[in-house]
N, C-alpha and C positions, 0 to 999 in steps of 0.2 A: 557495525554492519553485521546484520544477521545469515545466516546459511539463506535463509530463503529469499534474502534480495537479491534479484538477479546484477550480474557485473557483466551483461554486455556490451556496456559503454565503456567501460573500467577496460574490460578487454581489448577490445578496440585502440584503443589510445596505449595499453603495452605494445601491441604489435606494433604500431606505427614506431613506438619510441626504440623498439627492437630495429629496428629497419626494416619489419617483414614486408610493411605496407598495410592499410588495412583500409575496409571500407564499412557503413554502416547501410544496411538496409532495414526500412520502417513500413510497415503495412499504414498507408494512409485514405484509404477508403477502401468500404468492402459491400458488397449487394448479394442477396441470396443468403446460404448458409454459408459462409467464409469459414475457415480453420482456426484462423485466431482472429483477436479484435485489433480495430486502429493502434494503432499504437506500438503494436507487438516488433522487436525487432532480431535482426540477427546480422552479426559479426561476422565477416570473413578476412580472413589473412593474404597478405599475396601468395602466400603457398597454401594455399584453398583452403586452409584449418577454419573450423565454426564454431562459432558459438552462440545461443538458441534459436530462434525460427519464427520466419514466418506465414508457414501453413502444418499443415501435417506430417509434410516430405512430401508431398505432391507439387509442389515447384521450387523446390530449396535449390535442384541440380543445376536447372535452367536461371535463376536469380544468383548461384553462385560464376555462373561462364559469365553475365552479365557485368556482376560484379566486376571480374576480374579484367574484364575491359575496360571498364569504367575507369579503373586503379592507373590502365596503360594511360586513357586518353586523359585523364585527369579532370571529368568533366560529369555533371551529377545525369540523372538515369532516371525517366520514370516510365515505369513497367506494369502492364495490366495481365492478369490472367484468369484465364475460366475454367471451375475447376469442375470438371464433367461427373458428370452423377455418379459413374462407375468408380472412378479417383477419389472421389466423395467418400464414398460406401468403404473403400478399406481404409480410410484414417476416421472411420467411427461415424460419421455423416449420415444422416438420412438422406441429403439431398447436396447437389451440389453449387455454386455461387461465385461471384467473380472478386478479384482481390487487384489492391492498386498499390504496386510499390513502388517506393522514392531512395532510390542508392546513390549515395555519397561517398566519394573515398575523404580520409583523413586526411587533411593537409594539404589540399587546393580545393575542395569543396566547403566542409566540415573541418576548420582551421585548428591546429592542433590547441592554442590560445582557447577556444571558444569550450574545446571538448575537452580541457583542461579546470576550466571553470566550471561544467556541467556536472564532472566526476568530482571536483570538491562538495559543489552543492548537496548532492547525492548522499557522499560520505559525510556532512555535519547534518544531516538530516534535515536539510533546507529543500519547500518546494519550489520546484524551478520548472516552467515551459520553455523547451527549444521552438523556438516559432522562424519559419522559413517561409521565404516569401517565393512563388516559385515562378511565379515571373520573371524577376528582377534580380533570384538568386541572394537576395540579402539574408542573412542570418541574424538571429542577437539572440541573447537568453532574458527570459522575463519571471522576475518571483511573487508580482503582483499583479492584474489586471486581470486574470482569469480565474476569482475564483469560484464561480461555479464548475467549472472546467475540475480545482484541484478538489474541490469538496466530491465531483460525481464520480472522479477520476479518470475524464474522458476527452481521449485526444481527438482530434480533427480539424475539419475549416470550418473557416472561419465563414459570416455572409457573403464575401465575396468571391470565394471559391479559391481563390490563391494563394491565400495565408494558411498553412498547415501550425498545428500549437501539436506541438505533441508533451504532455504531460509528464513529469518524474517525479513521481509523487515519495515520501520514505515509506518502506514498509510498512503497516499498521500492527499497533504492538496491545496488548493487552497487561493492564496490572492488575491483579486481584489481591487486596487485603485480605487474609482468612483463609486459611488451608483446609475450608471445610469437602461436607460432601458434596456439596453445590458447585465447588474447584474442582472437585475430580472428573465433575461431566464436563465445566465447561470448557475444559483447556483443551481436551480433543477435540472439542466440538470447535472452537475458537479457530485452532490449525488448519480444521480442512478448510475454512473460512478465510486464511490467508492472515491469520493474527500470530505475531510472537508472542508467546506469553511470558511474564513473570510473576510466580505466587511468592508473596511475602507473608511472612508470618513470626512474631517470637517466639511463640510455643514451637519447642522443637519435635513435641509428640505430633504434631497437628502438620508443622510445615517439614517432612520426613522423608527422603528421597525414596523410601521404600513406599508412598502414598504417592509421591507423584516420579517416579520414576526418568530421568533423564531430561528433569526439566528444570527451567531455572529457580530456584530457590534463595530468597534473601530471608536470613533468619532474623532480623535488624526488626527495632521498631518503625511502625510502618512511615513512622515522617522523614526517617531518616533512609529508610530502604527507598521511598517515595522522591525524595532528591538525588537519592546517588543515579537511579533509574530516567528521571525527569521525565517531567507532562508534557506532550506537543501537540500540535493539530491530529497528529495522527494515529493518538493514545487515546485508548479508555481505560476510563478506573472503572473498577467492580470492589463495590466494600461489600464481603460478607460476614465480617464476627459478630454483629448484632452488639457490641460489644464497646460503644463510647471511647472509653480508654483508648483502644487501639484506632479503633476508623475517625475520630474526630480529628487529630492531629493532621492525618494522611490528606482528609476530605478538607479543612483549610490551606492545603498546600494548594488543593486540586483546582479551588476555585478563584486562586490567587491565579493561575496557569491557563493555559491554551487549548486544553486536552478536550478532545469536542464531546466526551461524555463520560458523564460521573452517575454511577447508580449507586446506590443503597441499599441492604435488602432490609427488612423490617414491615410492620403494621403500620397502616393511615396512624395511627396514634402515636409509632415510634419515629415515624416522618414528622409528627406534630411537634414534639418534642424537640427533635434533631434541628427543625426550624428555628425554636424558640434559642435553642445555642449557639445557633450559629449567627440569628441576631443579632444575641449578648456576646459576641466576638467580635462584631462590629461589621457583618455581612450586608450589602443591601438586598432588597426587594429580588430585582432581576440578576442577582448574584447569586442567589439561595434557589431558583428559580431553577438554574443549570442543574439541580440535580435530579437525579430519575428515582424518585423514591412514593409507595415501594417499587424494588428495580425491576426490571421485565414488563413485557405488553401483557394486558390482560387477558389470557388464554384461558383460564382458570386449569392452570399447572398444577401439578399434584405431584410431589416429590422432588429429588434433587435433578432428574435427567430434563422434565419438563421443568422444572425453573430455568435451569441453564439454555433451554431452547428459546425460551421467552426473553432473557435474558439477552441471548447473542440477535433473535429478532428486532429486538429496543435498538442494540446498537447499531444494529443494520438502516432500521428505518431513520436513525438523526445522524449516521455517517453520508449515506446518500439524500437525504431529502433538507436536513438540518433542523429538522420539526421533532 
């Protein structure tokens, strides 16, 4: 689990197991310019402690009293608010819009069994939808049936207005073969983007904490830094050493794996190439096909900063579209 995956599920379910009490609240529809998106949620304890949000701070006070009632009566909460242009304008807003929350306390709504299974899923980096029926109050968790839901990464109802899925998708992580200069744009540009990265590299002049500064670093050959790391839906590979030896090994692991995109960097002709090996490896057609080579949308990028743009673009448009 990375720093930047939120645990406020995780938290949720220590308070409960603390005896604090705890409840979850989830933004489940929004109209206008809303603070956060569906999905978004925030944690309160019976002793009113929080953790994240669903708006600005423009209705956290009133969703937490709510809350805390909800915990007494033991009975789930759904809460609408509008949030006025002027409330808007100081948590950054141009304009303001209405939010729909659905509060659940732990343990007679949101059974601690159910939100025990959500936080495993979470933590083995399985995607999992909590889907609530808001009718009928049924719960269940589901890891299959939604997946354009987990590919857009978007929570909501369902056609018939009842059914809420809300999404938990694992972090999105970045692997890059090659500690080049092409790594040094992308990995910040990746972060603000919501990607963990890890550069691998053997060359230890190349893959150098002093080039990439507080980030993760496997010095390993890439197939074996490549497994210790592993592919999932929610990884992308980035090979940049131009350099067979090292990216071949990596880029069969890759296409053996789940990882929803694999780039290259190279010329039409080193992609020509790259195809003919991975044939004589024993690839198919639509197996060879998954890779983005050469990597990045055609921008006509000039340098290491505008490759890395093109680059995190490529994996923008086949994380959310699949194309």
């Amino acid at each position: 689990m990375t720093a930047s995956f939120d645990t406020i599920p995780e938290t949720a379910l220590a308070w409960h197991r603390e005896g604090k009490g705890a409840v979850l609240a989830t933004v489940i529809q929004t109209w206008g310019s809303a603070p956060r998106r569906v999905g978004a949620q925030l944690a309160i304890s019976g002793q009113a402690e929080i953790e994240g949000s669903v708006s600005g701070g423009c209705v956290e006070g009133a969703v937490i009293v709510e809350a805390l009632e909800a915990l007494e009566s033991g009975e789930a909460r759904e809460l609408e608010f509008g949030v006025l242009d002027n409330d808007a304008f100081a948590v950054g807003l141009a304009c303001g819009g209405t939010i729909r929350v659905l509060v659940e306390p732990v343990g007679k709504v949101l059974t601690e069994e159910l939100l025990t299974a959500l936080c495993e899923a979470r933590a083995a980096r399985r995607p999992v939808a909590y889907v609530a029926d808001l009718v009928t109050g049924a719960r269940r968790l589901d890891e299959s049936g939604h997946e354009t839901r987990f590919r857009m990464d978007r929570s909501g109802f369902e056609e018939d207005g009842r059914t809420f899925v809300a999404i938990h998708n694992p972090p999105l992580r970045l692997v890059i073969v090659g500690a080049v200069h092409i790594a040094q744009a992308l990995v910040p540009m990746a972060k603000i983007a919501g990607y963990d990265p890890a550069i691998v590299d053997p060359r230890e002049t190349f893959g150098a904490s002093a080039r990439f500064p507080g980030e993760t670093l496997l010095n390993d050959w890439p197939d074996e830094a490549v497994a210790k790391l592993g592919l999932d839906g929610r990884t992308a590979l980035v090979l940049l050493t131009h350099d067979p030896k090292l990216d071949d090994p990596a880029l069969e692991l890759a296409l053996r794996s789940g990882c929803f995109y694999i780039g290259a960097l190279g010329s039409t002709r080193t992609q020509a190439k790259r195809v003919e090996r991975m044939t004589a490896a024993g690839f198919s057609e639509a197996e060879i096909g998954r890779i983005h080579g050469p990597v990045g949308l055609d921008i006509g990028a000039s340098g290491p900063a505008e490759i890395a743009v093109s680059i995190l673009a490529e994996m923008t448009r086949v994380l959310r579209t699949g194309a």
